[in-house]
gemmi code that builds the backbone of each chain (N, CA, C; Angstrom):
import gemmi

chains = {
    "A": [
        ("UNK", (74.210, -32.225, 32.142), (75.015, -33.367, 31.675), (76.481, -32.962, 31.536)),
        ("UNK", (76.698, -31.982, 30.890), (78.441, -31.571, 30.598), (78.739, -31.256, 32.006)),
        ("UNK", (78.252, -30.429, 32.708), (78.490, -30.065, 34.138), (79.425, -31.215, 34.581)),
        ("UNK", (78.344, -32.517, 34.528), (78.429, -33.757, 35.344), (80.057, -34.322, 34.615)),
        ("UNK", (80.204, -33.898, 33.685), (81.037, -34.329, 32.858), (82.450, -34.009, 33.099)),
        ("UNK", (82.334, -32.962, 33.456), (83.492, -31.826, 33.981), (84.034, -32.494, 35.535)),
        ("UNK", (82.935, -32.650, 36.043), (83.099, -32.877, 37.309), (84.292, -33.779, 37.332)),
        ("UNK", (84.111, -35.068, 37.066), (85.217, -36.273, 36.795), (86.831, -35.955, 36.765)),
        ("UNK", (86.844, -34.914, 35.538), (88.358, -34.877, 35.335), (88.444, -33.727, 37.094)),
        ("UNK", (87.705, -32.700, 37.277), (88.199, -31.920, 38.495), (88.850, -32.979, 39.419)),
        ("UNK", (88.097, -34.033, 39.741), (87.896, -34.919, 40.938), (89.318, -35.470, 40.381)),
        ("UNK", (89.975, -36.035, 39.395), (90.724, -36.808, 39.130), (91.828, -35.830, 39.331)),
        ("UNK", (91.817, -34.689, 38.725), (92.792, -33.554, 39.253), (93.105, -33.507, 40.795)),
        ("UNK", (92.293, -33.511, 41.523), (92.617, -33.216, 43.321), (93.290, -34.430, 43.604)),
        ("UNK", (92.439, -36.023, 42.761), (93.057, -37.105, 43.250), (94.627, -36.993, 42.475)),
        ("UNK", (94.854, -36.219, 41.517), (96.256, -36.353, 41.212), (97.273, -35.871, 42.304)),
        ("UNK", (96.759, -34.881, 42.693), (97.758, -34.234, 43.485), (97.313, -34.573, 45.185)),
        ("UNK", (96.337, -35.125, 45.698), (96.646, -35.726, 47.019), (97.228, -36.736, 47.083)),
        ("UNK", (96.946, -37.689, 45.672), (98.189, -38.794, 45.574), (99.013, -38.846, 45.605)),
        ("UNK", (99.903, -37.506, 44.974), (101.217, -37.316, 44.566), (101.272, -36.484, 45.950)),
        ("UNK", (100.958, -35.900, 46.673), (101.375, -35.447, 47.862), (101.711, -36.420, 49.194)),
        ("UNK", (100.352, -37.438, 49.033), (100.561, -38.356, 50.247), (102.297, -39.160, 49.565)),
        ("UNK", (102.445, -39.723, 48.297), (103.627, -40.282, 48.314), (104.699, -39.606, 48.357)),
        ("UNK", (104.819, -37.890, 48.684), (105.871, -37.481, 48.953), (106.215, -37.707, 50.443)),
        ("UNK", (105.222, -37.761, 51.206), (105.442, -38.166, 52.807), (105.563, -39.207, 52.721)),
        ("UNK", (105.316, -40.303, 51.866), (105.755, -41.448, 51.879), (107.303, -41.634, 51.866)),
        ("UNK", (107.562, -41.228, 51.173), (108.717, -41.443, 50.360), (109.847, -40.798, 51.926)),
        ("UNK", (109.598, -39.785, 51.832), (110.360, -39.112, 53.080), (110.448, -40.590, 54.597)),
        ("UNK", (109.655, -40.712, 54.709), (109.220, -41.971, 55.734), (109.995, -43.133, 55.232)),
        ("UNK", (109.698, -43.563, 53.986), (110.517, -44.885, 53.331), (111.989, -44.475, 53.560)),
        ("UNK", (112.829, -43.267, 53.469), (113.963, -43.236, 53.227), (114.421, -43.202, 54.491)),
        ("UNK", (114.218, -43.098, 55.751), (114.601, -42.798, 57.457), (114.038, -44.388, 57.589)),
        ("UNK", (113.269, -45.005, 56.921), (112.968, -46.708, 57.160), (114.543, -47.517, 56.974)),
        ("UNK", (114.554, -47.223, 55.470), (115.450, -47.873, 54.915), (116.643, -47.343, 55.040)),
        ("UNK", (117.027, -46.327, 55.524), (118.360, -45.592, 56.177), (119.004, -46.259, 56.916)),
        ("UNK", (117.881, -47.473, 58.391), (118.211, -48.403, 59.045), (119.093, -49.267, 58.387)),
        ("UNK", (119.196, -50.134, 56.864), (119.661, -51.036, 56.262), (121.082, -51.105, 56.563)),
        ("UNK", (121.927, -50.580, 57.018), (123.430, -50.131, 57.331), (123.528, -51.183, 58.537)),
        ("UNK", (122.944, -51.242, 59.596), (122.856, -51.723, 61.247), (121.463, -53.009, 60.243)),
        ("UNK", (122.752, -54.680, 60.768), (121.877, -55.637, 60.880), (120.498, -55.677, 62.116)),
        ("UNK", (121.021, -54.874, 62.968), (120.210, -54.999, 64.876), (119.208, -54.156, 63.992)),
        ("UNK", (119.359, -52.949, 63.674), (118.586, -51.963, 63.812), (117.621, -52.358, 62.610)),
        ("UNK", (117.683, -53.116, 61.605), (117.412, -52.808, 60.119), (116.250, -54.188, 60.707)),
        ("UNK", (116.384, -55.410, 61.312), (115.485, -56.573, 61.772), (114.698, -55.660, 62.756)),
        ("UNK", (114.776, -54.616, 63.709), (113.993, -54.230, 64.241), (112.757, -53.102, 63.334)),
        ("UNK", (113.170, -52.841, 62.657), (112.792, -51.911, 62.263), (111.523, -52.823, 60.915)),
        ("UNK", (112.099, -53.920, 60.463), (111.171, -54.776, 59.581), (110.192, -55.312, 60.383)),
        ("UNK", (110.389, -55.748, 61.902), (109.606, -56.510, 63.145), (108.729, -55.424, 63.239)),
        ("UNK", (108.787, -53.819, 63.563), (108.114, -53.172, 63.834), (107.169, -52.865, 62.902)),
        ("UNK", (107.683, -52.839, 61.748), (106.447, -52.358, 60.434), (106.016, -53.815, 59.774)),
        ("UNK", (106.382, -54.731, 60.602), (105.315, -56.333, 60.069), (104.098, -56.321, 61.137)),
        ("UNK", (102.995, -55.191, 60.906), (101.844, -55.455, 61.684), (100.758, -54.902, 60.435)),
        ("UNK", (99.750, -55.535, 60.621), (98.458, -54.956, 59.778), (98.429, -53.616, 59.377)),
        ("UNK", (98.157, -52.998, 60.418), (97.524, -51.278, 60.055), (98.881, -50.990, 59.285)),
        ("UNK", (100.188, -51.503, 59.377), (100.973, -50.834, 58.371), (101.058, -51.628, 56.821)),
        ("UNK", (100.728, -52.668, 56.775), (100.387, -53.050, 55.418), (98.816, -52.953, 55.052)),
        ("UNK", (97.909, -52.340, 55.704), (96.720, -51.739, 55.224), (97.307, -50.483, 54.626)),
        ("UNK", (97.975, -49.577, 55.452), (98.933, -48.155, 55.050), (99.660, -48.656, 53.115)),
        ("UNK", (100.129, -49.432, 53.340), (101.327, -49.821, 52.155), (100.399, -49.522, 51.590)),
        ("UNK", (99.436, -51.187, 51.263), (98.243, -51.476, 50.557), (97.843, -50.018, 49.616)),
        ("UNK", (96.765, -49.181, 50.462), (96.295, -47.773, 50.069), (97.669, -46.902, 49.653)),
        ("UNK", (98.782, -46.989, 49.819), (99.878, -46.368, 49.413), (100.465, -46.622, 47.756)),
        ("UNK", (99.976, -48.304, 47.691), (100.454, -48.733, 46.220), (99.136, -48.418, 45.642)),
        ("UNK", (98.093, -48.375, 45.917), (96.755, -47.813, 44.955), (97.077, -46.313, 44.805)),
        ("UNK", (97.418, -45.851, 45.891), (97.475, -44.146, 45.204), (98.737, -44.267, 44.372)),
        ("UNK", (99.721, -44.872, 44.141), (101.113, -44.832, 43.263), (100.586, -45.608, 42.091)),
        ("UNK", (99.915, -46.418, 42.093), (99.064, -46.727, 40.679), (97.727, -46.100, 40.049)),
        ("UNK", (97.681, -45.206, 40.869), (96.211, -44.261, 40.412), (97.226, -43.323, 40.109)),
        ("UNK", (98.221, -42.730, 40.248), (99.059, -41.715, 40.405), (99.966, -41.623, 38.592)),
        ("UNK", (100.410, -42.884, 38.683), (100.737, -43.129, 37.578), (100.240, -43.518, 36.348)),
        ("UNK", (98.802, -44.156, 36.468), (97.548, -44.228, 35.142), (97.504, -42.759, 35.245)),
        ("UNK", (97.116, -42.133, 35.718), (96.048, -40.730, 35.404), (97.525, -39.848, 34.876)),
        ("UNK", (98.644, -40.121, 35.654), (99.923, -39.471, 34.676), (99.977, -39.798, 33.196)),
        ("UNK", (99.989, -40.727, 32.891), (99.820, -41.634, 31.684), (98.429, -40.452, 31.158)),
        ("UNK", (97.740, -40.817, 31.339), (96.548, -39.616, 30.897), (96.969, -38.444, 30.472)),
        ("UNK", (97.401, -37.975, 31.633), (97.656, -36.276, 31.458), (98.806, -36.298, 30.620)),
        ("UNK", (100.115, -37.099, 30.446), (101.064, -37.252, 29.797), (100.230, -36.933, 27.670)),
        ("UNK", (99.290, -37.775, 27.900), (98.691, -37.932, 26.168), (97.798, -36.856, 26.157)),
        ("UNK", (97.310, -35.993, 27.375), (96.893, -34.853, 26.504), (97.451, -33.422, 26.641)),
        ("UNK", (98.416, -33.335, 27.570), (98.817, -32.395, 27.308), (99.701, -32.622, 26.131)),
        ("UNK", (100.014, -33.285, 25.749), (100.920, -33.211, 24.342), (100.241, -33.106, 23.370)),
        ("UNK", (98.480, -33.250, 23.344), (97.868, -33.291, 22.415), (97.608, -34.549, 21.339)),
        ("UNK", (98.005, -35.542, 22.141), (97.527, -36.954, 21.648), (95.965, -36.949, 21.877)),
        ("UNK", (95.518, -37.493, 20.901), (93.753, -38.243, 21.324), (92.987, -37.193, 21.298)),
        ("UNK", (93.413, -36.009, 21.129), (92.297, -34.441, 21.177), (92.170, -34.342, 19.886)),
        ("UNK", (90.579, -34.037, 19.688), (90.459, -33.772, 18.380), (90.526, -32.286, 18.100)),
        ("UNK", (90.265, -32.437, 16.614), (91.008, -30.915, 15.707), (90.290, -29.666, 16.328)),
        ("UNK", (91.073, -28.684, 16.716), (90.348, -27.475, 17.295), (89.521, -26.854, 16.004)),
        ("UNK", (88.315, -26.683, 16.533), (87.223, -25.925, 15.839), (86.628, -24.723, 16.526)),
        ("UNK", (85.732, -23.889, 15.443), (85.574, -22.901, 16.250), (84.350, -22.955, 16.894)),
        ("UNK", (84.147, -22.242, 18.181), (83.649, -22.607, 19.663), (81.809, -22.264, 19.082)),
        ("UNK", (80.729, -23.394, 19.089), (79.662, -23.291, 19.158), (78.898, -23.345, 20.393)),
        ("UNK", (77.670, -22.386, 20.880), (77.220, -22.328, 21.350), (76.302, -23.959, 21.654)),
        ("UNK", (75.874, -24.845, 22.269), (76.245, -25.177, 23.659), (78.105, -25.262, 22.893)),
        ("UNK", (79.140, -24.783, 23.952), (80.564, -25.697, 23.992), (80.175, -26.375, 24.583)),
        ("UNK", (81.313, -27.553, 23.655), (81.689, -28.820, 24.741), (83.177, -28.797, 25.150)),
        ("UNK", (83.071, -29.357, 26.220), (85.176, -28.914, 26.609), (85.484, -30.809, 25.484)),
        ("UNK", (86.492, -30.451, 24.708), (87.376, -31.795, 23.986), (87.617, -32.585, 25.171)),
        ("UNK", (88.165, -31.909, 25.916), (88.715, -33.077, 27.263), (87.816, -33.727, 27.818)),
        ("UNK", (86.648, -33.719, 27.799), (85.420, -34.514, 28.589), (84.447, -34.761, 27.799)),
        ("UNK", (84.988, -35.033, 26.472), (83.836, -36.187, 25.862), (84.852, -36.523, 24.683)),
        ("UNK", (84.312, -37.616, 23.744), (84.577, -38.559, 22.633), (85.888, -39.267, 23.194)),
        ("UNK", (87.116, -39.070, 22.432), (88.373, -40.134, 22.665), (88.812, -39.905, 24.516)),
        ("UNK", (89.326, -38.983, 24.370), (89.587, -38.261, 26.040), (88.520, -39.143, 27.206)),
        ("UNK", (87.500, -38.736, 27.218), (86.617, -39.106, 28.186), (86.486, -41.088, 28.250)),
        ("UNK", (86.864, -41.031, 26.240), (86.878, -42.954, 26.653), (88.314, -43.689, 27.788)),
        ("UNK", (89.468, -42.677, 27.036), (90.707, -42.806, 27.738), (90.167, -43.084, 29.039)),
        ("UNK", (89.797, -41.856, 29.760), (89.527, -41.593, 31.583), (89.002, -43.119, 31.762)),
        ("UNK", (88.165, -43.487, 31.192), (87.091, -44.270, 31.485), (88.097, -45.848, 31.351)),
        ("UNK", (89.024, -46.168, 30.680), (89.547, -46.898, 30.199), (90.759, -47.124, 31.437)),
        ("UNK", (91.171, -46.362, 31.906), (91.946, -45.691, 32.766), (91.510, -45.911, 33.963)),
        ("UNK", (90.719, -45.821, 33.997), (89.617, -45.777, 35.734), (89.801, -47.024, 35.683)),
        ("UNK", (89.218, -48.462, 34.265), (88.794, -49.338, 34.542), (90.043, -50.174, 34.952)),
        ("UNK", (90.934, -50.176, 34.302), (92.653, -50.129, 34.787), (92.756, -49.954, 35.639)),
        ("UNK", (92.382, -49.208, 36.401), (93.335, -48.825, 37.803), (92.655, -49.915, 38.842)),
        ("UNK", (90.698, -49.913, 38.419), (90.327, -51.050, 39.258), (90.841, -52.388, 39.179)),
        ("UNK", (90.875, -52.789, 38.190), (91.876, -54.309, 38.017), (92.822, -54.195, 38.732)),
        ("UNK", (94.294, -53.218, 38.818), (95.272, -53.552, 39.400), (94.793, -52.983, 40.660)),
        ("UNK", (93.808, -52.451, 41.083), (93.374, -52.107, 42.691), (93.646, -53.480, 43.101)),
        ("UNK", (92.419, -54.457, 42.206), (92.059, -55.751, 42.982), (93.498, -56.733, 43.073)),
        ("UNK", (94.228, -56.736, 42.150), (95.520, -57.093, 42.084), (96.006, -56.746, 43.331)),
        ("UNK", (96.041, -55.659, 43.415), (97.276, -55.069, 44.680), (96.489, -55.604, 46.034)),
        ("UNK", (94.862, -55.664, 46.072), (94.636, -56.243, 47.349), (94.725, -57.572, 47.327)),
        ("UNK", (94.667, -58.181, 46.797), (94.889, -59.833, 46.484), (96.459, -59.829, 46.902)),
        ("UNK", (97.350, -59.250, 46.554), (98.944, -59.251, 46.968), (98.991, -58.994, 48.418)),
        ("UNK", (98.046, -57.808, 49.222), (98.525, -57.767, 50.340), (97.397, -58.792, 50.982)),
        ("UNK", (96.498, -59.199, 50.729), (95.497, -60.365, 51.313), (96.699, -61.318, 51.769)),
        ("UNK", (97.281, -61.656, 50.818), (98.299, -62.577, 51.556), (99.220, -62.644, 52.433)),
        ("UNK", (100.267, -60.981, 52.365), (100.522, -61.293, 53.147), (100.573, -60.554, 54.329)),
        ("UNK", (98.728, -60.254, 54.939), (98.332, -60.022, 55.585), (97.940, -61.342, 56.247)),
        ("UNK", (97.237, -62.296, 55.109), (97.381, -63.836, 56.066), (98.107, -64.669, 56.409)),
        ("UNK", (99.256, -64.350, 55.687), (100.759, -65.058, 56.289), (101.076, -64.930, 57.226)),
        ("UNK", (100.945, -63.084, 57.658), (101.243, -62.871, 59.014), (100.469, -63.327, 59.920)),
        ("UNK", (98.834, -63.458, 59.965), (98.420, -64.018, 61.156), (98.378, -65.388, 61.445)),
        ("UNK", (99.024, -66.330, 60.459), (99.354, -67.486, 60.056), (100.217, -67.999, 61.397)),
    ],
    "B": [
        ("UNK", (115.047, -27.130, 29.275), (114.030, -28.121, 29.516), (113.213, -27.305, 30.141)),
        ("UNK", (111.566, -27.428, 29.597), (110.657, -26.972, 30.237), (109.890, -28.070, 31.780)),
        ("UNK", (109.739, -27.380, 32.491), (109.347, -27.934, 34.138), (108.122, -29.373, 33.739)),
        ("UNK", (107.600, -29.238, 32.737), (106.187, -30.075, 32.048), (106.790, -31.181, 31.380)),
        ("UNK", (108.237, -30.803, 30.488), (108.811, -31.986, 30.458), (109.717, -32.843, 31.416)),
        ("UNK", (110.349, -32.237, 32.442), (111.026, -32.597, 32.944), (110.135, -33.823, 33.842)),
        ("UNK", (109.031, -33.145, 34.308), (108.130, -34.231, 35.140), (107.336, -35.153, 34.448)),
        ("UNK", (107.337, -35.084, 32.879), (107.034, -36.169, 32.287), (107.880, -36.977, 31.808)),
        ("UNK", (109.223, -37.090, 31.843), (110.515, -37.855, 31.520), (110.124, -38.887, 32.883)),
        ("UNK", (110.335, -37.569, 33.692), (110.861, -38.808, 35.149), (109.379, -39.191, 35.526)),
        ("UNK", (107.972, -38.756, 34.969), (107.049, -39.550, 35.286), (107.510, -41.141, 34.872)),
        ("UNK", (107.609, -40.825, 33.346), (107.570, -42.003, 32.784), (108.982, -43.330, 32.802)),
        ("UNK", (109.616, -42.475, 33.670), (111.443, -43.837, 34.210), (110.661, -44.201, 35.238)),
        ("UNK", (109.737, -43.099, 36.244), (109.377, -43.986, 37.281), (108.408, -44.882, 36.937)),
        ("UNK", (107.644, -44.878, 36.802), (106.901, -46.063, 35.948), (107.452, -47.377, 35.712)),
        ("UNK", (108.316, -47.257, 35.041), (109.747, -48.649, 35.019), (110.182, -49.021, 36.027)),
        ("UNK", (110.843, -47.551, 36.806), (111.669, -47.945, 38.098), (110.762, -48.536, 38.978)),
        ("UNK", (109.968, -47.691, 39.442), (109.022, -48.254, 40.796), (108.383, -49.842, 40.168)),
        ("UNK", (107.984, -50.031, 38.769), (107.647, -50.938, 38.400), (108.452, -52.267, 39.195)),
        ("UNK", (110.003, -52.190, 38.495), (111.078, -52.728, 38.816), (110.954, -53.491, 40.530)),
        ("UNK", (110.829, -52.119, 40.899), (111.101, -51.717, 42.872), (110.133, -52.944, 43.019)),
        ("UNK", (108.619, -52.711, 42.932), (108.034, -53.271, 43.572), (107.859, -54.982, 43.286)),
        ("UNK", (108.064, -55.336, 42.154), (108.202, -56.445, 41.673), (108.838, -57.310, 42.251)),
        ("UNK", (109.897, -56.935, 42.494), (111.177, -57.678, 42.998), (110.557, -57.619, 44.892)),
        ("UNK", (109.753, -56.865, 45.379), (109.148, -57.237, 46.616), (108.102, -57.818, 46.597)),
        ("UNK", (107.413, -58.332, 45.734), (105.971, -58.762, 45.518), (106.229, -60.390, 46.101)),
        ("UNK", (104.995, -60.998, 46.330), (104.918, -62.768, 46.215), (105.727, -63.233, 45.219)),
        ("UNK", (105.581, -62.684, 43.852), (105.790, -63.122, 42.460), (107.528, -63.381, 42.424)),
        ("UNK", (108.113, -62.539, 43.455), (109.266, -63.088, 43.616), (110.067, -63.631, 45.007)),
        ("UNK", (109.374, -64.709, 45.466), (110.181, -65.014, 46.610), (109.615, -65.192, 47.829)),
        ("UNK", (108.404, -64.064, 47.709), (107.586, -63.657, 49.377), (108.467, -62.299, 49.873)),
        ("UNK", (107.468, -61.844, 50.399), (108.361, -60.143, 51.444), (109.368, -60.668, 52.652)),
        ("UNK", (108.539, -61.797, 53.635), (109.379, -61.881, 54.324), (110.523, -61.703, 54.040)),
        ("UNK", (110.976, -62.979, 53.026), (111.918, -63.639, 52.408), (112.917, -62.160, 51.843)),
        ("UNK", (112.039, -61.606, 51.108), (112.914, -60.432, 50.487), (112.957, -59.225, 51.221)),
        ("UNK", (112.833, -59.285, 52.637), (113.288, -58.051, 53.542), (114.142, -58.690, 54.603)),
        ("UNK", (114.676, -59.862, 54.356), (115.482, -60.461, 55.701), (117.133, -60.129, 55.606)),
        ("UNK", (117.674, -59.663, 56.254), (118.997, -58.826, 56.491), (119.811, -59.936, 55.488)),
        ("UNK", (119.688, -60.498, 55.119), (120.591, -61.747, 54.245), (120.653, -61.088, 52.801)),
        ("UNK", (119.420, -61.461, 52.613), (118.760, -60.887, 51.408), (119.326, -59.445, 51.089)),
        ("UNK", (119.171, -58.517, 52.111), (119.372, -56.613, 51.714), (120.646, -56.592, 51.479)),
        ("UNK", (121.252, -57.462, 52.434), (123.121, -57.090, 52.256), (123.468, -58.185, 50.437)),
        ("UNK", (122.816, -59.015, 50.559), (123.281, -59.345, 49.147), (122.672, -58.748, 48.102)),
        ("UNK", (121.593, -57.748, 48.062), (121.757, -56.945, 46.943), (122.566, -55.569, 47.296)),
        ("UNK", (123.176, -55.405, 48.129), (123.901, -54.153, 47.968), (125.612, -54.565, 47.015)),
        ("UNK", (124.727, -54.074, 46.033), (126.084, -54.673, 45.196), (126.204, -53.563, 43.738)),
        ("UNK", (127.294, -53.307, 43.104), (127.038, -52.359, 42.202), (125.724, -51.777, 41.476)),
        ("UNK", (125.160, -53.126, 40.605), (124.441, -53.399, 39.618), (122.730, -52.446, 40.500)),
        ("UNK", (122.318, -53.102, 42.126), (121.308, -52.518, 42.721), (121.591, -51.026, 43.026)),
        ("UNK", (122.607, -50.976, 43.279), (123.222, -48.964, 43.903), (122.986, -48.526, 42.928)),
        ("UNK", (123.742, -48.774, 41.531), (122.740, -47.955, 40.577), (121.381, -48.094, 39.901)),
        ("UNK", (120.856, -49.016, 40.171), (119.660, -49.001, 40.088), (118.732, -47.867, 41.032)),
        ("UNK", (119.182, -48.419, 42.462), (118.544, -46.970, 43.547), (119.006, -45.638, 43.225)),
        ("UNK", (120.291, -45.261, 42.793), (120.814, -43.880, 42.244), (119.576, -43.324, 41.234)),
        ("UNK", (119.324, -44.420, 40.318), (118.558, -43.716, 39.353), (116.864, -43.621, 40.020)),
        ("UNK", (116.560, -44.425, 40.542), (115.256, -44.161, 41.068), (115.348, -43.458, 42.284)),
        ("UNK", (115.826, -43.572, 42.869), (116.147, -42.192, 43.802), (116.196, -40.766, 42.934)),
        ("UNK", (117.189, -40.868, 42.160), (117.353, -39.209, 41.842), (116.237, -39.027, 40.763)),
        ("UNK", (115.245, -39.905, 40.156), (114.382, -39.728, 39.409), (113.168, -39.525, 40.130)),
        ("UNK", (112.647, -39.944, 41.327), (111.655, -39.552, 42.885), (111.947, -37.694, 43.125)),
        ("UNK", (113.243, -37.666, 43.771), (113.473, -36.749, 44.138), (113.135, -35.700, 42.911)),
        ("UNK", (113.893, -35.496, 41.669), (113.317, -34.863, 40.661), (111.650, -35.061, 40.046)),
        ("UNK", (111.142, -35.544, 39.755), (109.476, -35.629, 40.640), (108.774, -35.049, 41.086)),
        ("UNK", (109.234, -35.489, 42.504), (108.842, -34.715, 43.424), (108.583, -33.811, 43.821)),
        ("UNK", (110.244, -32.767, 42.848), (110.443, -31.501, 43.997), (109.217, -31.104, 42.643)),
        ("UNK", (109.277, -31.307, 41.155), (108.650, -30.785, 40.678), (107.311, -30.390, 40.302)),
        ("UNK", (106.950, -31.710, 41.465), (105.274, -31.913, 41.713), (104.854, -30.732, 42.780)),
        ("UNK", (106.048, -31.121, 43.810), (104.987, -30.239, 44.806), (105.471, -28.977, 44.853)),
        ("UNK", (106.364, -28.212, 43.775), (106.793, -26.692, 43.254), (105.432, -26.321, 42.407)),
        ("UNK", (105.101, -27.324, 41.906), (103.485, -27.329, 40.781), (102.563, -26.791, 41.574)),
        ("UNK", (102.410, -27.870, 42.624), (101.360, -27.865, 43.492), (101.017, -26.497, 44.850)),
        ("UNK", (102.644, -26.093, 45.261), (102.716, -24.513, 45.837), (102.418, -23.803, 45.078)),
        ("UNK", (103.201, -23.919, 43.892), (102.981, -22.441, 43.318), (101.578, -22.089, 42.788)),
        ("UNK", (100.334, -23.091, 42.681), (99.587, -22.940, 42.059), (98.773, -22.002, 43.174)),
        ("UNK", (98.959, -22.720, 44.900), (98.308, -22.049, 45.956), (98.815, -20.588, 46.099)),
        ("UNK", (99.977, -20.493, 46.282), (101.024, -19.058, 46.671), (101.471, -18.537, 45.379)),
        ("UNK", (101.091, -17.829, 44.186), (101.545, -17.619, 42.989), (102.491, -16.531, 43.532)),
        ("UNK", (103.959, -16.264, 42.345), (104.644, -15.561, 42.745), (105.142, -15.546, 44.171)),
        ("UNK", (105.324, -16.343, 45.177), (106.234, -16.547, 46.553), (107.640, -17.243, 45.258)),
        ("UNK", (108.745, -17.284, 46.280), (109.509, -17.672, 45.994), (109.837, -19.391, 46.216)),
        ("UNK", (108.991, -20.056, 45.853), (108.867, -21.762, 46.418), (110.070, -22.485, 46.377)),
        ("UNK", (111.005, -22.121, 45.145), (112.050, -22.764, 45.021), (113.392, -22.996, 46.103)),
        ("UNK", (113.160, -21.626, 46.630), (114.256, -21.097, 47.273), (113.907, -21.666, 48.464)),
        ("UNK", (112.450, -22.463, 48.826), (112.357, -22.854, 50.140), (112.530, -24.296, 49.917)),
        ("UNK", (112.012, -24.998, 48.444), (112.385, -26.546, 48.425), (113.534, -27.007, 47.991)),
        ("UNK", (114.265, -25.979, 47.922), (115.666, -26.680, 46.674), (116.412, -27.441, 48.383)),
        ("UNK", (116.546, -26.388, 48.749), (117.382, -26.787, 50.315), (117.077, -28.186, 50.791)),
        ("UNK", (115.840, -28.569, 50.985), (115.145, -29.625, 51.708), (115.378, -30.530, 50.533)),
        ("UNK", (115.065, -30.945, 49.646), (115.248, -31.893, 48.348), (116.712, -32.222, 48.390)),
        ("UNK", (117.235, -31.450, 48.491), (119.148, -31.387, 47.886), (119.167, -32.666, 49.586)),
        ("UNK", (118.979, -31.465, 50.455), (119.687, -32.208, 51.875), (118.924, -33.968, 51.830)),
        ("UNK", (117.838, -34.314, 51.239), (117.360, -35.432, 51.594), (117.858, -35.960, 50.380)),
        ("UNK", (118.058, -35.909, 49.499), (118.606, -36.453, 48.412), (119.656, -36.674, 48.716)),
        ("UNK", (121.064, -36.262, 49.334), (122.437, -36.179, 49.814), (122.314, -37.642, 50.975)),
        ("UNK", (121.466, -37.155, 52.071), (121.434, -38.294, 53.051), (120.670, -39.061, 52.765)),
        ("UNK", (119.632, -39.492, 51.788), (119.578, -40.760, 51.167), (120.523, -41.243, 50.582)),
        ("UNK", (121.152, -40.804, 49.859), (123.070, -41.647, 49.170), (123.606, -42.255, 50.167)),
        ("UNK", (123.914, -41.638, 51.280), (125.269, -42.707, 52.286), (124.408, -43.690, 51.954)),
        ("UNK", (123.511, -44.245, 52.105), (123.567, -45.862, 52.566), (123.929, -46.666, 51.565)),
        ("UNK", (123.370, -46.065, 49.893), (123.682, -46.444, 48.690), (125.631, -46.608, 48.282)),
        ("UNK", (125.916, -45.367, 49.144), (127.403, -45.488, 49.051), (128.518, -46.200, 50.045)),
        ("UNK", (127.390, -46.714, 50.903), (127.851, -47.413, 52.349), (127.848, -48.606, 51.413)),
    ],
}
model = gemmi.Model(1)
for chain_id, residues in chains.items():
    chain = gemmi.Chain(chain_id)
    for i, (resn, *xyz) in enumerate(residues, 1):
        res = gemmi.Residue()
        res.name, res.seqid = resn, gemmi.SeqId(i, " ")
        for name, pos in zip(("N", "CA", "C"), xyz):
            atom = gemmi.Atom()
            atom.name, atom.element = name, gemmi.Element(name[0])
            atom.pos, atom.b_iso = gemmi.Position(*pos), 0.0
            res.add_atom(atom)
        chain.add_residue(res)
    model.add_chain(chain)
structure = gemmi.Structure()
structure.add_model(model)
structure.setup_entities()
């Protein structure tokens, strides 16, 4: 059971940092996009070219990892400061790690359920105007 | 300033900023078309938006470099990481400005 318990925050750890990695290539990409904005010719071509699906499927999964990116920051922000951890005691045989059970583990969980709401949010935003465009 | 705070300051402006960013492109204001059409970009290039991008720009870039200095150094302990990202951060941080200063 604790094993299983552990597992979660690891997984949320890798997802912190492939998130935060894919939006650094993002970001690099957004700024040679929007670099165009200078040149009216160049800046309409360049919006014509990235108004197709597979690149607002791209966005889409781009604003879920920047909102998974930023809940689970929010997380890590309250415990590494030591918000929501309870009082250190001394270590009994079974340990339990503080970070993966009672307040902490409700946070994650609270957090997760957050991020799914604004998942569905963010696909409902590009649903549209993914159907605008084939409109 | 310790490296743990520094990336939790600018975690938490970006949060606001990008908040900000994306809002103002959403349906909720206008439609994308609408708010990516060359009309539109040249009329927010105006003081009040340049510094708005100054600060979320240089709050990304600081971030960033400090995420993925986190994220090397944890693979390559002891390499010198800095000395290979400061260069690349500075130079893309620099040529992201002209357009802000255009």
């Amino acid at each position: 059971m604790s094993l299983r318990k552990v597992k979660l925050e690891r997984l949320l750890y890798y997802l912190q940092r492939i998130t935060g990695l894919s939006l650094v290539i993002y970001l690099f990409a957004h700024l040679v996009e929007t670099s165009n904005r200078i040149d009216p010719l160049k800046w309409s071509e360049t919006v014509s070219f990235l108004d197709r699906t597979p690149f607002h499927l791209g966005l889409m999964l781009l604003v879920m990892a920047l909102a998974f990116h930023g809940l689970n920051g929010i997380r890590l922000i309250l415990l590494e400061n030591g918000f929501l951890l309870p009082r250190p005691t001394q270590p009994v045989y079974p340990y339990r790690k503080a970070i993966s059970s009672g307040i902490p583990r409700i946070l994650t969980i609270f957090l997760l359920l957050l991020f799914s709401l604004v998942a569905l949010l963010i696909i409902k935003e590009f649903y549209g105007v993914i159907s605008c465009q084939r409109t | 300033m310790s490296e743990d705070l520094i990336i939790q300051i600018t975690g938490i402006s970006l949060l606001i900023l990008l908040g900000i960013h994306l809002f103002t492109f959403s349906s909720y204001s206008g439609g994308l078309e609408d708010n990516l059409s060359w009309e539109k970009v040249k009329s927010r290039a105006n003081e009040g938006w340049n510094l708005f991008y100054f600060l979320l720009l240089s709050a990304v870039m600081i971030h960033s470099y400090e995420g993925v200095k986190r994220v090397l150094s944890e693979y390559f302990p002891g390499k010198p990481i800095s000395r290979l990202l400061i260069p690349i951060w500075v130079s893309v941080y620099l040529w992201a400005l002209i357009p802000i200063m255009g």
